[in-house]
N, CA, C and O atoms as a Tripos MOL2 file, in Angstrom:
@<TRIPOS>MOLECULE
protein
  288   287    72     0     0
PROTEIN
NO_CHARGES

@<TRIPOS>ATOM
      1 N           7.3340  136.9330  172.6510 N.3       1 UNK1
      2 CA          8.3520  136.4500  171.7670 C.3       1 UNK1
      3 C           7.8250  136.4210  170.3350 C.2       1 UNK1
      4 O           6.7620  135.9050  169.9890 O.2       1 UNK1
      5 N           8.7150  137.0470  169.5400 N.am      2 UNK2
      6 CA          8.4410  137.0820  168.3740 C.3       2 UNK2
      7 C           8.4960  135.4810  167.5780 C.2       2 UNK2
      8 O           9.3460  134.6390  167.8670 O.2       2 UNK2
      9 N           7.5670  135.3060  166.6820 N.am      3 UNK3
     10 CA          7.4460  133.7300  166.2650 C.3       3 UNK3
     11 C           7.6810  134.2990  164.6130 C.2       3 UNK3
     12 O           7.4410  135.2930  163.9280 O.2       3 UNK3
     13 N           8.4000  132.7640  164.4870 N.am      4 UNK4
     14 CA          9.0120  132.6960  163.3620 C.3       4 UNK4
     15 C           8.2510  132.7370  161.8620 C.2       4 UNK4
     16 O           8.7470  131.6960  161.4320 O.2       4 UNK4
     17 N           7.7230  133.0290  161.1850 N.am      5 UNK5
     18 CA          6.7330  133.0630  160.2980 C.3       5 UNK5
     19 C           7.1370  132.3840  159.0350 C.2       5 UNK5
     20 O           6.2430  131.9140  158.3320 O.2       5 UNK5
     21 N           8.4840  132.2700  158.6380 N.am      6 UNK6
     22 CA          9.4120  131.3790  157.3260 C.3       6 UNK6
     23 C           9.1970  130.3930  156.8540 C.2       6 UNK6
     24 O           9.5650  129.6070  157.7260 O.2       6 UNK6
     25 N           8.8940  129.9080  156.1640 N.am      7 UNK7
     26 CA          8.5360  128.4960  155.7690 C.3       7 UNK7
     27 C          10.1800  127.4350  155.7200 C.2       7 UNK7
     28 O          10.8210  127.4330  154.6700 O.2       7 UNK7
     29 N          10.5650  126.8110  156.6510 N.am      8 UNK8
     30 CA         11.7410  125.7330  156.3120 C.3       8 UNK8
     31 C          10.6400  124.4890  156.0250 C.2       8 UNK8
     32 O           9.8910  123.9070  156.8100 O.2       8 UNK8
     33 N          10.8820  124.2980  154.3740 N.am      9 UNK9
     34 CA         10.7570  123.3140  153.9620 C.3       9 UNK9
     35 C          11.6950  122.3700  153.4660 C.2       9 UNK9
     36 O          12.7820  122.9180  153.2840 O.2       9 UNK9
     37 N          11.6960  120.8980  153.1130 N.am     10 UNK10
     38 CA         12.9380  120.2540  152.8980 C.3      10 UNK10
     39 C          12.7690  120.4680  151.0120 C.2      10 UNK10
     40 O          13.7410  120.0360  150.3930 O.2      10 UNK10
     41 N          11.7790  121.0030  150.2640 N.am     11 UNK11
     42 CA         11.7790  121.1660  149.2190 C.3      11 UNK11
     43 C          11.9410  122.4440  148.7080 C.2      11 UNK11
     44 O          11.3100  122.9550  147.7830 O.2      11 UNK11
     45 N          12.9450  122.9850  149.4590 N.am     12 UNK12
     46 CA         13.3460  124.4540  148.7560 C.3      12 UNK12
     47 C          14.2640  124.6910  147.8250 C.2      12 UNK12
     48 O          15.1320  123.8860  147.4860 O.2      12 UNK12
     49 N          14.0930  125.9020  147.3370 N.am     13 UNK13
     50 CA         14.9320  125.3820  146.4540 C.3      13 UNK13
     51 C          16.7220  125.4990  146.7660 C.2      13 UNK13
     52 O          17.5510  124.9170  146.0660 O.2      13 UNK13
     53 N          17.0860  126.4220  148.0230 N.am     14 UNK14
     54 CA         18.1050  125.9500  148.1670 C.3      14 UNK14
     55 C          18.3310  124.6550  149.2870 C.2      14 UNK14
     56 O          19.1450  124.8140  150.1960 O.2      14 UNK14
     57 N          17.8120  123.7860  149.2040 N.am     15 UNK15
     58 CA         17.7960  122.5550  150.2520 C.3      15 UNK15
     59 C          17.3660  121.6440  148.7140 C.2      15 UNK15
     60 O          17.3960  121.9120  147.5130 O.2      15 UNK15
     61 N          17.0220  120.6100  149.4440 N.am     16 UNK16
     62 CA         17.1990  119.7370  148.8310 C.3      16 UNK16
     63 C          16.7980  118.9770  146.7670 C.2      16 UNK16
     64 O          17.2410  118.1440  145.9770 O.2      16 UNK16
     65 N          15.6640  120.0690  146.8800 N.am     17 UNK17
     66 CA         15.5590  120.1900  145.4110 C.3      17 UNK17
     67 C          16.1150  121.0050  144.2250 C.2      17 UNK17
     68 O          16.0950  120.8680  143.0010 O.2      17 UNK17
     69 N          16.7840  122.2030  145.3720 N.am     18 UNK18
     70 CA         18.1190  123.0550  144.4420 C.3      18 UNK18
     71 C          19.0770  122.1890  144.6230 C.2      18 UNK18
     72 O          20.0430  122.6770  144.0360 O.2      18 UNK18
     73 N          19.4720  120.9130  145.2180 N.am     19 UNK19
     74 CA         20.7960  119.6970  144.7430 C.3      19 UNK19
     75 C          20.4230  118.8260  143.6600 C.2      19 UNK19
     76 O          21.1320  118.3630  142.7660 O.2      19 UNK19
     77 N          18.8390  118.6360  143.9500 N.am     20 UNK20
     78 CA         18.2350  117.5240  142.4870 C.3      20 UNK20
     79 C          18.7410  118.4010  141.5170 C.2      20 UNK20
     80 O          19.7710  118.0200  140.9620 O.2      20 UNK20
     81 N          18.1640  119.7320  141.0970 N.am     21 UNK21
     82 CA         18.2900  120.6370  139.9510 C.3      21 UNK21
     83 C          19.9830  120.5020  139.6010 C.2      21 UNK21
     84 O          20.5180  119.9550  138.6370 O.2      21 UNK21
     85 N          20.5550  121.1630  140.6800 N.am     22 UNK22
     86 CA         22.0020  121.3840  140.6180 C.3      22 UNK22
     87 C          22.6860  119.8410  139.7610 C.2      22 UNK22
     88 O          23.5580  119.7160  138.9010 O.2      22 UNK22
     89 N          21.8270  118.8590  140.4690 N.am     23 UNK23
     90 CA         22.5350  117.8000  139.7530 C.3      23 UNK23
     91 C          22.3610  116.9510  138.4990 C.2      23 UNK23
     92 O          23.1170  116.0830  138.0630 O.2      23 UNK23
     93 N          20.9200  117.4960  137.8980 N.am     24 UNK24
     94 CA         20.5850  117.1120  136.7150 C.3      24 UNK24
     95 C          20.8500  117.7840  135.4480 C.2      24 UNK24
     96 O          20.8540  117.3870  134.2830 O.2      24 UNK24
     97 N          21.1470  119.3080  136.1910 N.am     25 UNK25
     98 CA         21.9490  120.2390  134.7700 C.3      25 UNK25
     99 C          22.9980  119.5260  134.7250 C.2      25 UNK25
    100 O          23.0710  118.9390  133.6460 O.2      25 UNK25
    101 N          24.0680  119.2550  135.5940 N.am     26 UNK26
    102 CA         25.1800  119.4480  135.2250 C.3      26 UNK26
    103 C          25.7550  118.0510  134.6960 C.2      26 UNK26
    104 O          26.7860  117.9820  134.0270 O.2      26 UNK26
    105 N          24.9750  116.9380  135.0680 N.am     27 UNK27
    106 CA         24.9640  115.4260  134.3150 C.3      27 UNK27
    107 C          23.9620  115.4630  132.9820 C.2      27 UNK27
    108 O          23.7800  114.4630  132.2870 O.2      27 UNK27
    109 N          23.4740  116.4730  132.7780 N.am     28 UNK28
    110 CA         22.7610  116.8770  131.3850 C.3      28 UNK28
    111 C          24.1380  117.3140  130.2010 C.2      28 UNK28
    112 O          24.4200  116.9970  129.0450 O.2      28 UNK28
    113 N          24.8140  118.3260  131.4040 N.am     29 UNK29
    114 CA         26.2640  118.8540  130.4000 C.3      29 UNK29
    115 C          26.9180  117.8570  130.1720 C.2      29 UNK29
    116 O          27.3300  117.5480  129.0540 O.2      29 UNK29
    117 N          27.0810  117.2790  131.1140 N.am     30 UNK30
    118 CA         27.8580  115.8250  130.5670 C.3      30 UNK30
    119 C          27.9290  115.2140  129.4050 C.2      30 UNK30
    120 O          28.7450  115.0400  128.5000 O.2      30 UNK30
    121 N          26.3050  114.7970  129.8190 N.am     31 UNK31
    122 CA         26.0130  113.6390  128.6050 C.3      31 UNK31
    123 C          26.2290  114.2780  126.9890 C.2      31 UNK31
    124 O          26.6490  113.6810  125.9970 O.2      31 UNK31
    125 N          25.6550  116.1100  127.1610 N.am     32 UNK32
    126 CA         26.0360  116.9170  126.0250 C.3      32 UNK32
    127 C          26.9060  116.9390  125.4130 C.2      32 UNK32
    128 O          26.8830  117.0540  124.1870 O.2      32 UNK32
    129 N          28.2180  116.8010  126.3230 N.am     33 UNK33
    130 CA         29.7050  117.0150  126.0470 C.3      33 UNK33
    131 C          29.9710  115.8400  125.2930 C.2      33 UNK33
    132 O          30.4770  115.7690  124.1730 O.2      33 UNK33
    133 N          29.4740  114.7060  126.2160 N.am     34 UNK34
    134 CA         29.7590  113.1970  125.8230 C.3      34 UNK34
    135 C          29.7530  112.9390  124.3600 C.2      34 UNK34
    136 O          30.6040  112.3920  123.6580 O.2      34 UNK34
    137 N          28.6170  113.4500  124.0640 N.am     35 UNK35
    138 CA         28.1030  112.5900  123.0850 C.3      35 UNK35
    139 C          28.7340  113.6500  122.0390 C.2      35 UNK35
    140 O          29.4460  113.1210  121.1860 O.2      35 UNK35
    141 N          28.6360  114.6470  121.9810 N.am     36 UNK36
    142 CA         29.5640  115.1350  121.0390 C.3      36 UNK36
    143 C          31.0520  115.0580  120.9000 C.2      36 UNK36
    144 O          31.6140  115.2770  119.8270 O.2      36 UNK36
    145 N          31.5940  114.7880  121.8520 N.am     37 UNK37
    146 CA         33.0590  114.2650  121.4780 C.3      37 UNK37
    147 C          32.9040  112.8270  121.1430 C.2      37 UNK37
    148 O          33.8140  112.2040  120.5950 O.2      37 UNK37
    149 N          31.6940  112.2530  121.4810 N.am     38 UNK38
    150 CA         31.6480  110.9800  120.8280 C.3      38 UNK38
    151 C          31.8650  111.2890  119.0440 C.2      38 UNK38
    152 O          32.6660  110.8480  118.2190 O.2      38 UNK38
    153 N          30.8090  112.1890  118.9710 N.am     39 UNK39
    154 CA         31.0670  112.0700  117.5690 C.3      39 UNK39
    155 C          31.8000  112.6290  116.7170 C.2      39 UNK39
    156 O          31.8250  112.1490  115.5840 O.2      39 UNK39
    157 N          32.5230  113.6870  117.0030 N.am     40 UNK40
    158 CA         34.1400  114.2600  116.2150 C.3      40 UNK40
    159 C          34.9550  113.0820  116.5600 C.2      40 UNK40
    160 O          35.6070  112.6420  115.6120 O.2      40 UNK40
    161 N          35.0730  112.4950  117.6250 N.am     41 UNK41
    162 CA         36.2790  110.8560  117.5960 C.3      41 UNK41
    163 C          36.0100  110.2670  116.1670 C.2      41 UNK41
    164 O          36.8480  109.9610  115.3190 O.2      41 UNK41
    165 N          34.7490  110.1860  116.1090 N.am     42 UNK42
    166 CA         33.7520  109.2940  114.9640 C.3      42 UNK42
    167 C          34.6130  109.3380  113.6450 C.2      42 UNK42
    168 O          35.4510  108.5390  113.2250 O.2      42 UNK42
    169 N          34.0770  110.6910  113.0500 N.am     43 UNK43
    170 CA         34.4440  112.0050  112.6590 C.3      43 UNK43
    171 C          35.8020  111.8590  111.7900 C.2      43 UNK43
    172 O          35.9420  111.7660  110.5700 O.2      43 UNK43
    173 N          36.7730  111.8690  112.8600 N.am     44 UNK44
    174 CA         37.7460  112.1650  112.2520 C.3      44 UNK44
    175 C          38.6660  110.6460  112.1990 C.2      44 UNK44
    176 O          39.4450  110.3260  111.3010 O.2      44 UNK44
    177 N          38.3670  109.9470  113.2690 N.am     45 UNK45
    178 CA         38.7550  108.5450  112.6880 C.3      45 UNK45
    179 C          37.8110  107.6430  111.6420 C.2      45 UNK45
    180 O          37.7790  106.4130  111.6890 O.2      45 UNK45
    181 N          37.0910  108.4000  110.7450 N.am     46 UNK46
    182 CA         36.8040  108.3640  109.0430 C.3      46 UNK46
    183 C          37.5250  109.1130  108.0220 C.2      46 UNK46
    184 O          37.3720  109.2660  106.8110 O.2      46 UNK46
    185 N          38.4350  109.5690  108.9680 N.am     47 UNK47
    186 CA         38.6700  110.9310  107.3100 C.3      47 UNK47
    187 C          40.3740  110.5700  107.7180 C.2      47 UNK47
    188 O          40.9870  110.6510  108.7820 O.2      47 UNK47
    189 N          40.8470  110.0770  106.1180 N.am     48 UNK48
    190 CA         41.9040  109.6960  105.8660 C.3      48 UNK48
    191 C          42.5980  111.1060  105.0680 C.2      48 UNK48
    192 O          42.1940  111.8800  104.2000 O.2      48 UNK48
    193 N          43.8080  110.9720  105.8400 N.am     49 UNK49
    194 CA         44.8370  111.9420  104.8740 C.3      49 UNK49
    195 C          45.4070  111.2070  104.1020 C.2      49 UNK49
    196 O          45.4800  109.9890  104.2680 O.2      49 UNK49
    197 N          46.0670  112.0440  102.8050 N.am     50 UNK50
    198 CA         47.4550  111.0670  101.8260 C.3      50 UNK50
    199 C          48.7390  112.5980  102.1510 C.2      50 UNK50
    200 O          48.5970  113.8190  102.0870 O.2      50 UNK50
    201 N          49.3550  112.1240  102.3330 N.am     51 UNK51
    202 CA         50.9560  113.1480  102.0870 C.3      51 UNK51
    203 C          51.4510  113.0070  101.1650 C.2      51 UNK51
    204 O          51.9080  111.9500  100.7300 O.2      51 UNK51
    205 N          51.4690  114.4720  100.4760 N.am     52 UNK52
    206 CA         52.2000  114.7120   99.4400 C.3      52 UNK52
    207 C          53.6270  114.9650   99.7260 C.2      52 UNK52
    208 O          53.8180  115.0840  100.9370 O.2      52 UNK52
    209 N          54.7560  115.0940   98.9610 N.am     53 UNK53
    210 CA         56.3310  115.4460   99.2730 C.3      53 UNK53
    211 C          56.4380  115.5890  100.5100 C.2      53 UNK53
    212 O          56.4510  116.6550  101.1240 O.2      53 UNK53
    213 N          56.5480  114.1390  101.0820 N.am     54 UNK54
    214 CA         57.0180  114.4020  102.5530 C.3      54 UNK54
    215 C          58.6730  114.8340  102.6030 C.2      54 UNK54
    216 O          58.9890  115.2650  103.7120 O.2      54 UNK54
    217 N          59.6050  114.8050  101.7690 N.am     55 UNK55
    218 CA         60.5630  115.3810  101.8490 C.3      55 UNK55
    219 C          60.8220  117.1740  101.9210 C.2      55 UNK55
    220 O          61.9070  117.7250  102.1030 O.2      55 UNK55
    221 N          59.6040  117.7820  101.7380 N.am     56 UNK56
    222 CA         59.8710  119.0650  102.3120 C.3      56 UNK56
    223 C          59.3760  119.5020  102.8640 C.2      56 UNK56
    224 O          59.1570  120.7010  102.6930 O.2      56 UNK56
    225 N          58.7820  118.6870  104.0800 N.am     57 UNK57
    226 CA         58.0720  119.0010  105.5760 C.3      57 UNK57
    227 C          58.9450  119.8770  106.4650 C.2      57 UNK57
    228 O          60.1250  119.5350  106.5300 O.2      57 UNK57
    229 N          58.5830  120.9090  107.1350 N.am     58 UNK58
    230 CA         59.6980  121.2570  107.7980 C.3      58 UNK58
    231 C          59.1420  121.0150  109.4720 C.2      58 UNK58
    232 O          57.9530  120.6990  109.5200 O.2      58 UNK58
    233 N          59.7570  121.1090  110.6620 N.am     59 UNK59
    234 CA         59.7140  121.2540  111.7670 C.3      59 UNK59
    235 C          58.3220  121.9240  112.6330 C.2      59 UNK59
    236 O          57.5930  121.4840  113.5220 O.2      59 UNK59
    237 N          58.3860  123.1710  111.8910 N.am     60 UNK60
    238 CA         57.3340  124.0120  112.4320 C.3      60 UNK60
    239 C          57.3750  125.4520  111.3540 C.2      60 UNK60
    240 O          58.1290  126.3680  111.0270 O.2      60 UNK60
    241 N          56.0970  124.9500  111.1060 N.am     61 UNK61
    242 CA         56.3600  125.8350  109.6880 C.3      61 UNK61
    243 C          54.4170  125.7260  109.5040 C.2      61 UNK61
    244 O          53.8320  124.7750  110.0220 O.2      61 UNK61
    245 N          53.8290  126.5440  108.9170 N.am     62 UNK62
    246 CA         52.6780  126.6190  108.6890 C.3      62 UNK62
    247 C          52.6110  126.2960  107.3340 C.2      62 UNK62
    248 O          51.6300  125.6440  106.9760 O.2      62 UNK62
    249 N          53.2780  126.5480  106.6720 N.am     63 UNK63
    250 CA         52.7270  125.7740  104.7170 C.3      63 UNK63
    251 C          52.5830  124.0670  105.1750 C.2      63 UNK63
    252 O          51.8690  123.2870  104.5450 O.2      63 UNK63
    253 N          53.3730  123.6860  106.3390 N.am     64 UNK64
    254 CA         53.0700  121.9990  106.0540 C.3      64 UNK64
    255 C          51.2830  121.7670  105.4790 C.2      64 UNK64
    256 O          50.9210  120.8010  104.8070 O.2      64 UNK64
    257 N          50.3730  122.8980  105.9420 N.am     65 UNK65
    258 CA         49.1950  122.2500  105.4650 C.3      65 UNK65
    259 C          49.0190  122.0320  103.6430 C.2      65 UNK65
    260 O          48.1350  121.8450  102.8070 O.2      65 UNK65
    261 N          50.0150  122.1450  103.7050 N.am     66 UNK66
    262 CA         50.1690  122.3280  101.6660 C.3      66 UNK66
    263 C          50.4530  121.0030  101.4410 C.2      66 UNK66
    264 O          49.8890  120.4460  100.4990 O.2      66 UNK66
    265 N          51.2040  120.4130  102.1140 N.am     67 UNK67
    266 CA         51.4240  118.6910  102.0910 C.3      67 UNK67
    267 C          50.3800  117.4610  102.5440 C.2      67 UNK67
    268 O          50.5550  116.2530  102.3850 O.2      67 UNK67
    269 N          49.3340  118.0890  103.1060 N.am     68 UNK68
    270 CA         48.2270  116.7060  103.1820 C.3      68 UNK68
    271 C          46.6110  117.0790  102.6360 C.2      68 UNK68
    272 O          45.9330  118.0920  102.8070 O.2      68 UNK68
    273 N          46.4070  116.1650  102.1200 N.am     69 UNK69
    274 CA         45.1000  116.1410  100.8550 C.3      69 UNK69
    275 C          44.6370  115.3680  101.7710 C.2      69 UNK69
    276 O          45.3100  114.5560  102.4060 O.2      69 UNK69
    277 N          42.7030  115.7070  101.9730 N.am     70 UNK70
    278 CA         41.8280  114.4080  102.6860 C.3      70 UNK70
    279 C          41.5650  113.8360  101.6710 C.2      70 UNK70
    280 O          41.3670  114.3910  100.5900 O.2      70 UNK70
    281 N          41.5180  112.3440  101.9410 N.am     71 UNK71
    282 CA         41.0450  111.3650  100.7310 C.3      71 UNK71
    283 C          39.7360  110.8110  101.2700 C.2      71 UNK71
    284 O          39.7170  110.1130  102.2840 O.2      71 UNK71
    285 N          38.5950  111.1410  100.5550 N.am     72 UNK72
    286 CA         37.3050  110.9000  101.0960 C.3      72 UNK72
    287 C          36.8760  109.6550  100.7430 C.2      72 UNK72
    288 O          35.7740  109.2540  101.1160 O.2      72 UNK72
@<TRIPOS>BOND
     1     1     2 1
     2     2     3 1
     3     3     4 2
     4     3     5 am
     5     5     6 1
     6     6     7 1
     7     7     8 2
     8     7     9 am
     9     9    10 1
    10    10    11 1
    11    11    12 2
    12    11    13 am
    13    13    14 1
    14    14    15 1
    15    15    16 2
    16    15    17 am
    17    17    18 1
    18    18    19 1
    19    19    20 2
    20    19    21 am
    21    21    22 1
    22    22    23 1
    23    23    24 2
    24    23    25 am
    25    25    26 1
    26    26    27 1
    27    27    28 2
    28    27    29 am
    29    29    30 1
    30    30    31 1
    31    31    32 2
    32    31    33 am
    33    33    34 1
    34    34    35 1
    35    35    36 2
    36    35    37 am
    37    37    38 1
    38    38    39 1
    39    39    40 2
    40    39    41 am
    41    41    42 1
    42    42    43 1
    43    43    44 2
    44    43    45 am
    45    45    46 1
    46    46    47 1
    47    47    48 2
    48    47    49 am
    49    49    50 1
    50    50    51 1
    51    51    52 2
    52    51    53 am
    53    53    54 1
    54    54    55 1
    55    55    56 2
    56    55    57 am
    57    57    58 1
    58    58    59 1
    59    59    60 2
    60    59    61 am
    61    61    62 1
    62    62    63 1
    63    63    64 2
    64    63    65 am
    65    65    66 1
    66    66    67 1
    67    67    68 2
    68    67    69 am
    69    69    70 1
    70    70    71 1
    71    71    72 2
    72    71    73 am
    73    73    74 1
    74    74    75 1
    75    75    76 2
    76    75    77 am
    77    77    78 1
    78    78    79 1
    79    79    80 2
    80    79    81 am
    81    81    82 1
    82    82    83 1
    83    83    84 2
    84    83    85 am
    85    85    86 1
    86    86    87 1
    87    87    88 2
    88    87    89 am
    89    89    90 1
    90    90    91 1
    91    91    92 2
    92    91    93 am
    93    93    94 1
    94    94    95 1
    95    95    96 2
    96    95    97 am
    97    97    98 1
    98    98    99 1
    99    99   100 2
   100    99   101 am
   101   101   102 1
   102   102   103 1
   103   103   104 2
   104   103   105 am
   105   105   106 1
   106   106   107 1
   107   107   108 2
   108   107   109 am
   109   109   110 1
   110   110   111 1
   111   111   112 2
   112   111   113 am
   113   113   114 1
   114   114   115 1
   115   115   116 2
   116   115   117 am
   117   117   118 1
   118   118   119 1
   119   119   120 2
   120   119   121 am
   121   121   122 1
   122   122   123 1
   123   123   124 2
   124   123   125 am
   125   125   126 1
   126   126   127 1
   127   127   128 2
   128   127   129 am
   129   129   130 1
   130   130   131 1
   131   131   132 2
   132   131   133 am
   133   133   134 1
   134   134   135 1
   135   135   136 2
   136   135   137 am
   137   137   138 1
   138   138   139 1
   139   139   140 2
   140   139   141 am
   141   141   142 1
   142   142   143 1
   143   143   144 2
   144   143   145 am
   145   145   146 1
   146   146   147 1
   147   147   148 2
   148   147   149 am
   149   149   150 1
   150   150   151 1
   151   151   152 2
   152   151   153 am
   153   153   154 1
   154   154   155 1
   155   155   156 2
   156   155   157 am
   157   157   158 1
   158   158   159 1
   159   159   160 2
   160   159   161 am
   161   161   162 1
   162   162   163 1
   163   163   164 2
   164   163   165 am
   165   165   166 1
   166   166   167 1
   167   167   168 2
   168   167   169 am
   169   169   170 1
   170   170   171 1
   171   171   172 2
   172   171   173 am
   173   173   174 1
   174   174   175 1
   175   175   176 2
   176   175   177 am
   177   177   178 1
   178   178   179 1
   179   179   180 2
   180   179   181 am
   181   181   182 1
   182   182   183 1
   183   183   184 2
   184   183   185 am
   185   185   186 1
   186   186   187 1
   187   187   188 2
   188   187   189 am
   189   189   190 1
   190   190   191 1
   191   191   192 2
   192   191   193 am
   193   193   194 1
   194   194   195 1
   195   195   196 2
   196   195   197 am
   197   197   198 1
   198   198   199 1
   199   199   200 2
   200   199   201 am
   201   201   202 1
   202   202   203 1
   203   203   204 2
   204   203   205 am
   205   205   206 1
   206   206   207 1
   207   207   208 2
   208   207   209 am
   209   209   210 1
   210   210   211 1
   211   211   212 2
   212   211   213 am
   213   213   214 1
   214   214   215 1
   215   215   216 2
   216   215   217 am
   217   217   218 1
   218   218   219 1
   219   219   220 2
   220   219   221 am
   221   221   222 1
   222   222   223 1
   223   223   224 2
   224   223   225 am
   225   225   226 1
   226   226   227 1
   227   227   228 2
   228   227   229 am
   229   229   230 1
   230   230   231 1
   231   231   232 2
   232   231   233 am
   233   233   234 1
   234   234   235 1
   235   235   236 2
   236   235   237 am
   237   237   238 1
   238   238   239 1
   239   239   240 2
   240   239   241 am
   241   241   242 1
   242   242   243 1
   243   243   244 2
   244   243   245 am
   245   245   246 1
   246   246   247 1
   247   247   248 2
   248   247   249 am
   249   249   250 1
   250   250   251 1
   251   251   252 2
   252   251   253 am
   253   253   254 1
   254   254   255 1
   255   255   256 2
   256   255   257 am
   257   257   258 1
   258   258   259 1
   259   259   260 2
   260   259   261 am
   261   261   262 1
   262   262   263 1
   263   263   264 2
   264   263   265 am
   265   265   266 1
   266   266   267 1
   267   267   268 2
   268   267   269 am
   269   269   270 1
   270   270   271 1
   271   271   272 2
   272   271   273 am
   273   273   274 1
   274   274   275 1
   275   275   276 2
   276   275   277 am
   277   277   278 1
   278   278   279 1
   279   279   280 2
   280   279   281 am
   281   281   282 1
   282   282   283 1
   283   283   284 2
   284   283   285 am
   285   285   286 1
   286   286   287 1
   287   287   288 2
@<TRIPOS>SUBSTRUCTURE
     1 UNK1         2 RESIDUE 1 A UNK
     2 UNK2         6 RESIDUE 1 A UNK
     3 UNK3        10 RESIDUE 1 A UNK
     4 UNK4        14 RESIDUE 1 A UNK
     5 UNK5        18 RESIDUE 1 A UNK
     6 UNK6        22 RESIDUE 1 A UNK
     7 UNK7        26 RESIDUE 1 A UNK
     8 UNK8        30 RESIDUE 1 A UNK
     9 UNK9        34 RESIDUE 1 A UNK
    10 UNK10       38 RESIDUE 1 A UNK
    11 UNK11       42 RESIDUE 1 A UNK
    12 UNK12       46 RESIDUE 1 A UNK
    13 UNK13       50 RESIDUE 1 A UNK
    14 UNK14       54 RESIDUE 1 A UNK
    15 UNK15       58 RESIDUE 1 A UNK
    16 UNK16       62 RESIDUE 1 A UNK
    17 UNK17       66 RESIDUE 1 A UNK
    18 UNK18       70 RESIDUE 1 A UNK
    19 UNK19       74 RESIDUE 1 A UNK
    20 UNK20       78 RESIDUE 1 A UNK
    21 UNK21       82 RESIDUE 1 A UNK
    22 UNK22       86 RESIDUE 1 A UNK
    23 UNK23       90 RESIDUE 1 A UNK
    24 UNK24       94 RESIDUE 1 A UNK
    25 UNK25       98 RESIDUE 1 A UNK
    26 UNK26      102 RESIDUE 1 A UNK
    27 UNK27      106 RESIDUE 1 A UNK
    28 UNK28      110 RESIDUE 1 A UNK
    29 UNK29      114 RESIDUE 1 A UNK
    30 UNK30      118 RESIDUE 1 A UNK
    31 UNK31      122 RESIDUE 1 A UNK
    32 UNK32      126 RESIDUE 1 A UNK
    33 UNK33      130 RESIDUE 1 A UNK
    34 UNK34      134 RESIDUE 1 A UNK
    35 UNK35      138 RESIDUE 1 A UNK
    36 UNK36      142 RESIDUE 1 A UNK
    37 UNK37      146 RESIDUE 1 A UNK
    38 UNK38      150 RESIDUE 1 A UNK
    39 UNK39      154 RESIDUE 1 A UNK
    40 UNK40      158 RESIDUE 1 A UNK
    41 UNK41      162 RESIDUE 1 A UNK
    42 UNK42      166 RESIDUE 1 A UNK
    43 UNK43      170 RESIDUE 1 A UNK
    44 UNK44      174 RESIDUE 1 A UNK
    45 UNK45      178 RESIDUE 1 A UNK
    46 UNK46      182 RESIDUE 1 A UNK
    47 UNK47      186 RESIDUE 1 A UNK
    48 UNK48      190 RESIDUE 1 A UNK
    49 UNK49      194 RESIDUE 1 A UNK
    50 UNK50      198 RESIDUE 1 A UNK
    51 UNK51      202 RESIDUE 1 A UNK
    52 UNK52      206 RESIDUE 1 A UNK
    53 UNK53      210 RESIDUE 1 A UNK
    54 UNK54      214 RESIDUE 1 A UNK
    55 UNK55      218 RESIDUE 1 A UNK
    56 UNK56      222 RESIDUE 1 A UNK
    57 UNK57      226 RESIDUE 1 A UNK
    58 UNK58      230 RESIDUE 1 A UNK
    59 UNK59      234 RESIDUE 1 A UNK
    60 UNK60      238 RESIDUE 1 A UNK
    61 UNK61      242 RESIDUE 1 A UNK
    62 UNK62      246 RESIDUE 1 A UNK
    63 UNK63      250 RESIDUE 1 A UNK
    64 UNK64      254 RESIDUE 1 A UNK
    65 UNK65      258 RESIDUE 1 A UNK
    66 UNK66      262 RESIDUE 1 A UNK
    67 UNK67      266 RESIDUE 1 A UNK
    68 UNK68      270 RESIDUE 1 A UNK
    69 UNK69      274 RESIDUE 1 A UNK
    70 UNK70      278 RESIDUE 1 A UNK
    71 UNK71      282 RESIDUE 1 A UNK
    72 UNK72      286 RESIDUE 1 A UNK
């Protein structure tokens, strides 16, 4: 009988230390993601607009960006 020569270890990398890996990238992306939408929230709830002639805003129209100035 032919004998098995393979190494099954529980630290392979597809067993149980390719799930550690698998699971520290992807709670790495997380925290990446996190923290940068932390800081555009930041970001932009600092930065004040003023509206100019809001009487000729239209519906859907692309010049509206002609009507708001950031006030720093």
């Amino acid at each position: 009988m032919a004998e098995n020569k393979t190494r099954r270890m529980c630290f392979n990398i597809n067993g149980l230390l390719g799930g550690i890996i698998a699971t520290v990238l992807l709670l790495s992306v997380l925290v990446f993601l996190t923290i940068n939408a932390i800081a555009v929230q930041q970001k932009n709830a600092t930065t004040f607009y003023k509206l100019n002639d809001a009487s000729n805003i239209q519906m859907k129209s692309t010049d509206n960006i002609k009507h708001y100035q950031v006030v720093k």
